[in-house]
C-alpha positions as CSV (number, residue, x, y, z in Angstrom):
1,X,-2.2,-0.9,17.9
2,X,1.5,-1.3,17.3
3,X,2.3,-0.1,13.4
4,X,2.6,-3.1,10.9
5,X,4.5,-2.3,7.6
6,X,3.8,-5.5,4.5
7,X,5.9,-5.9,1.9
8,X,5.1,-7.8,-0.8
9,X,6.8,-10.1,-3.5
10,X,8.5,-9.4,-6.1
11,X,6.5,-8.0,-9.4
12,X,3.7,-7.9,-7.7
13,X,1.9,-5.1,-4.8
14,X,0.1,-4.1,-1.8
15,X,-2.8,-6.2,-3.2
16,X,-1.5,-9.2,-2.5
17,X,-2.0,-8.7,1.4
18,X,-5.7,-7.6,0.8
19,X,-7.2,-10.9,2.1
20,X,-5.3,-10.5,5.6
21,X,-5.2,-6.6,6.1
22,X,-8.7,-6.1,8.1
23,X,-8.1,-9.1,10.3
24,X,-4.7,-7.7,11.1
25,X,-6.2,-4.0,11.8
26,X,-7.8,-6.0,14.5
27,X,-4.5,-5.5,16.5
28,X,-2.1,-3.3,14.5
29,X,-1.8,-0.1,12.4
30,X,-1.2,-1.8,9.0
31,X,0.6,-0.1,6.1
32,X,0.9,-2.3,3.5
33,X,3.4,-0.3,0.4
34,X,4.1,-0.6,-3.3
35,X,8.1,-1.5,-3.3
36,X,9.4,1.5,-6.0
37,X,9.2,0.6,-9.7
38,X,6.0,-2.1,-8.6
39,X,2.0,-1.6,-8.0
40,X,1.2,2.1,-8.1
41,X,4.4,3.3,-7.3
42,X,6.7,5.5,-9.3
43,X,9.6,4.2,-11.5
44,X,13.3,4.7,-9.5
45,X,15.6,6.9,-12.1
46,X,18.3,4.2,-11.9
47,X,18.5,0.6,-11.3
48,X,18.1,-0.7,-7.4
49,X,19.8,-2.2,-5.2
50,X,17.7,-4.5,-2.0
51,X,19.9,-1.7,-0.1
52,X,18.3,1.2,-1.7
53,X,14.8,-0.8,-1.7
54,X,15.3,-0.8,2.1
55,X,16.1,2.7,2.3
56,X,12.7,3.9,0.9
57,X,11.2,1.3,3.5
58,X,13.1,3.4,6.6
59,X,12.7,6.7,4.7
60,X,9.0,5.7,4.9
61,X,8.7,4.4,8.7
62,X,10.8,7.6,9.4
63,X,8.5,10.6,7.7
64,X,5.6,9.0,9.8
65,X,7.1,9.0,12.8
66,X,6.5,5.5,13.4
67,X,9.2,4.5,15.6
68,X,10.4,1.0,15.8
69,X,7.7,-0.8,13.8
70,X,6.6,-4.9,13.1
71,X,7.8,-6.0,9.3
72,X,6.5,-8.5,7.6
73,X,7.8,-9.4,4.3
74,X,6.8,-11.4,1.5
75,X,9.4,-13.3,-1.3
76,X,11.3,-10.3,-1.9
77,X,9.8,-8.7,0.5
78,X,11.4,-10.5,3.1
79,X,14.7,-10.0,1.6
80,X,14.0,-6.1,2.1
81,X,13.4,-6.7,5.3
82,X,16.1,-8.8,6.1
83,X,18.4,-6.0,5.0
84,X,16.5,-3.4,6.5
85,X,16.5,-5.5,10.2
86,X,19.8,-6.1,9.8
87,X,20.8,-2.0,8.6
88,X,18.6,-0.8,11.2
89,X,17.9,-3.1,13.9
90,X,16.7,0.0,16.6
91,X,13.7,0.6,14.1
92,X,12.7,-3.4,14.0
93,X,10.3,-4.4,16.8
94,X,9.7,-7.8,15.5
95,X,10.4,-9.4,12.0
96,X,7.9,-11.8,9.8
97,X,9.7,-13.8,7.1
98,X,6.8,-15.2,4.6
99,X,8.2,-17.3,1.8
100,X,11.9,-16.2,2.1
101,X,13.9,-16.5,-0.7
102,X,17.0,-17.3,0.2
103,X,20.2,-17.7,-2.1
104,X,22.9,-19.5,-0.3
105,X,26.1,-18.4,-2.2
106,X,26.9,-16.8,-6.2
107,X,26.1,-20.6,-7.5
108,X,22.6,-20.2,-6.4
109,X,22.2,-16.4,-6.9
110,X,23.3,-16.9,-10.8
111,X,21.4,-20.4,-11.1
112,X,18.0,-18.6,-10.1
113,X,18.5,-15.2,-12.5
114,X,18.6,-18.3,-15.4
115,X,16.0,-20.0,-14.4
116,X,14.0,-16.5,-13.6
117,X,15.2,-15.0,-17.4
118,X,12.5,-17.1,-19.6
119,X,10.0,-14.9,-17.4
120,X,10.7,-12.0,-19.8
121,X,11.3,-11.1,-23.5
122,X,14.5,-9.3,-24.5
123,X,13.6,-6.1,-23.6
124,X,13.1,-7.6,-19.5
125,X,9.3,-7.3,-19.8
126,X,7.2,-10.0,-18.3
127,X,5.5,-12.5,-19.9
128,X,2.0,-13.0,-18.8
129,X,1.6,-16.4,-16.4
130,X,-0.6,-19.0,-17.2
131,X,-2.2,-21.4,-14.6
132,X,0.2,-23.9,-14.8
133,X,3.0,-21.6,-14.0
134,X,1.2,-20.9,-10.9
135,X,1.2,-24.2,-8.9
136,X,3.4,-23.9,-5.6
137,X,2.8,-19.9,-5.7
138,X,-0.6,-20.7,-4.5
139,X,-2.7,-23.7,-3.3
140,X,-5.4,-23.2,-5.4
141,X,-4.9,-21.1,-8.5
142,X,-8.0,-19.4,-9.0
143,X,-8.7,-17.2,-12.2
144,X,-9.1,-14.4,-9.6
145,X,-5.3,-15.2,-8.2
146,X,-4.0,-15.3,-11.8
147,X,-5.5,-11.7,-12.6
148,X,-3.9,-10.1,-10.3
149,X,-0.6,-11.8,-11.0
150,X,-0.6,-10.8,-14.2
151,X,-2.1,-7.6,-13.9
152,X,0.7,-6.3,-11.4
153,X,3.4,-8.1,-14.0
154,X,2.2,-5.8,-16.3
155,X,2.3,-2.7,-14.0
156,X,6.0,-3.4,-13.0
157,X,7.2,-3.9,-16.6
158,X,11.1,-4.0,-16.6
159,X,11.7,-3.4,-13.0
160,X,10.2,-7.2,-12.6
161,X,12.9,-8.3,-13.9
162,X,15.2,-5.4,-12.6
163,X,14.0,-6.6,-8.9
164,X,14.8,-10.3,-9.7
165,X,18.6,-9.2,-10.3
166,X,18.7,-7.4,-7.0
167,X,17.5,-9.7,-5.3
168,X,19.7,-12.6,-7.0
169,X,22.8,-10.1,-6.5
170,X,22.0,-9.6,-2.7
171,X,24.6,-11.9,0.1
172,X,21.7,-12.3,2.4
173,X,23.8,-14.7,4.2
174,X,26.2,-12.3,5.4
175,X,23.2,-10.2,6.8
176,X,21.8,-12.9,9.1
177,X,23.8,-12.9,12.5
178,X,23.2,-8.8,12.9
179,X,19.2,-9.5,12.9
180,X,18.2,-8.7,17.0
181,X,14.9,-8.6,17.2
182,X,12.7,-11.7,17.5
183,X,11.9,-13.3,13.9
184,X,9.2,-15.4,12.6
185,X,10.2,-17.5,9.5
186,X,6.9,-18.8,7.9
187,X,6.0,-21.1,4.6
188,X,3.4,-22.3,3.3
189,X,3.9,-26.4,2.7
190,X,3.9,-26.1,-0.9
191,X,5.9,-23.6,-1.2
192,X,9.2,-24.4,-3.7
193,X,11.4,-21.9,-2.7
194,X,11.9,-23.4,1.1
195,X,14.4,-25.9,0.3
196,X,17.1,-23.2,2.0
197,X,15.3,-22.6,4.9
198,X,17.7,-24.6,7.3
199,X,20.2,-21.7,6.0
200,X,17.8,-19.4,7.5
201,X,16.8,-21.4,10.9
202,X,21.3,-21.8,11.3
203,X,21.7,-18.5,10.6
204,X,19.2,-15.9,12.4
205,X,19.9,-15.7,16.4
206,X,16.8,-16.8,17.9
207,X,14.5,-17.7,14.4
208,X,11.0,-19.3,15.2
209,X,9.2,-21.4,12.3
210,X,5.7,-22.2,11.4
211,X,4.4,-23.7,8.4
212,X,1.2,-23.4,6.9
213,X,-0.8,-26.3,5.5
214,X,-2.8,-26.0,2.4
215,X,-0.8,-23.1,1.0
216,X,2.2,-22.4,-1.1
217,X,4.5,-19.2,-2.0
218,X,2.1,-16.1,-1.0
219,X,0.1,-17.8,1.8
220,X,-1.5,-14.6,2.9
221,X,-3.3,-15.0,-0.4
């Protein structure tokens, strides 16, 4: 089928999709990648922008010949591929927005790094999560769900944090009207971080939206 490329959320991985991946083989050719510095993927030499992050994305869909693929992003994720379908619309087909983050101005960019800081100790490692911390991220936290969270923490070490300030330093905003192809816009109802998605629905030409009851942040999971 048509090629699928998942991105997934911010200090997290490709694991995250694994609950979706075979159904979605069904009907596409799914690559599902490790964003640089996260899951198995090597460290960057320097600190990244969500422009470079988008780069590696079309340096990937372009060494495999893909052509103009599907993207469906997660989180931060999304905000990759918002940059990437707005950098390179010829090489978007369609666009899936899962749980977009969106910061509306520098208020809400520099509001979010605060509120994200306490994640991390001084030297911008992750603290591990508890269950608690959880609620909203998923539905149901399940000791299974908060593994993996704090197993891929772990694996992304400073570029967690490093992630969080590109993405909190990125005018998404500005990106918005230059998105062509069509776009899918999805949250789960509990999902915290939807409160700006009228920002979204104003701002990209042509935006569908579908919620999904019964699941928060990563609703694929």
């Amino acid at each position: 089928g048509p090629p699928l490329v998942l991105l997934h959320s911010l200090a997290s991985s490709s694991r995250s999709w694994l609950q979706v991946i075979n159904p979605l083989s069904r009907d596409f050719a799914v690559y599902a990648l490790d964003t640089l510095g996260q899951g198995d993927s090597d460290k960057p030499p320097r600190d990244y922008t969500i422009e470079d992050y988008a780069a590696t994305v079309a340096d990937f869909v372009r060494s495999l010949g893909l052509g103009s693929v599907i993207l469906m992003g997660n989180s931060m994720g999304s905000v990759v591929a918002i940059e990437l379908a707005s950098a390179h619309p010829d090489m978007i087909d369609r666009l899936v927005l899962v749980g977009c983050v969106c910061r509306e101005n520098d208020d809400d960019r520099l509001a979010m790094l605060e509120r994200t800081r306490s994640q991390y100790d001084t030297k911008g490692n992750p603290k591990p999560r508890v269950a608690e911390d959880l609620h909203g991220v998923f539905f149901h936290v399940t000791p299974e769900a908060l593994a993996m969270v704090n197993g891929d923490r772990k694996k992304a070490g400073v570029w967690g944090w490093k992630a969080s300030v590109a993405v909190n330093s990125y005018n998404m905003v500005s990106r918005l009207s230059l998105i062509r192809c069509r776009t899918l816009l999805v949250y789960g109802a509990q999902d915290p971080f939807q409160e700006k998605k009228q920002v979204l629905l104003n701002g990209i030409p042509g935006v569908e939206m579908v919620v999904i009851e019964r699941a928060g942040h990563l609703p694929q999971v």
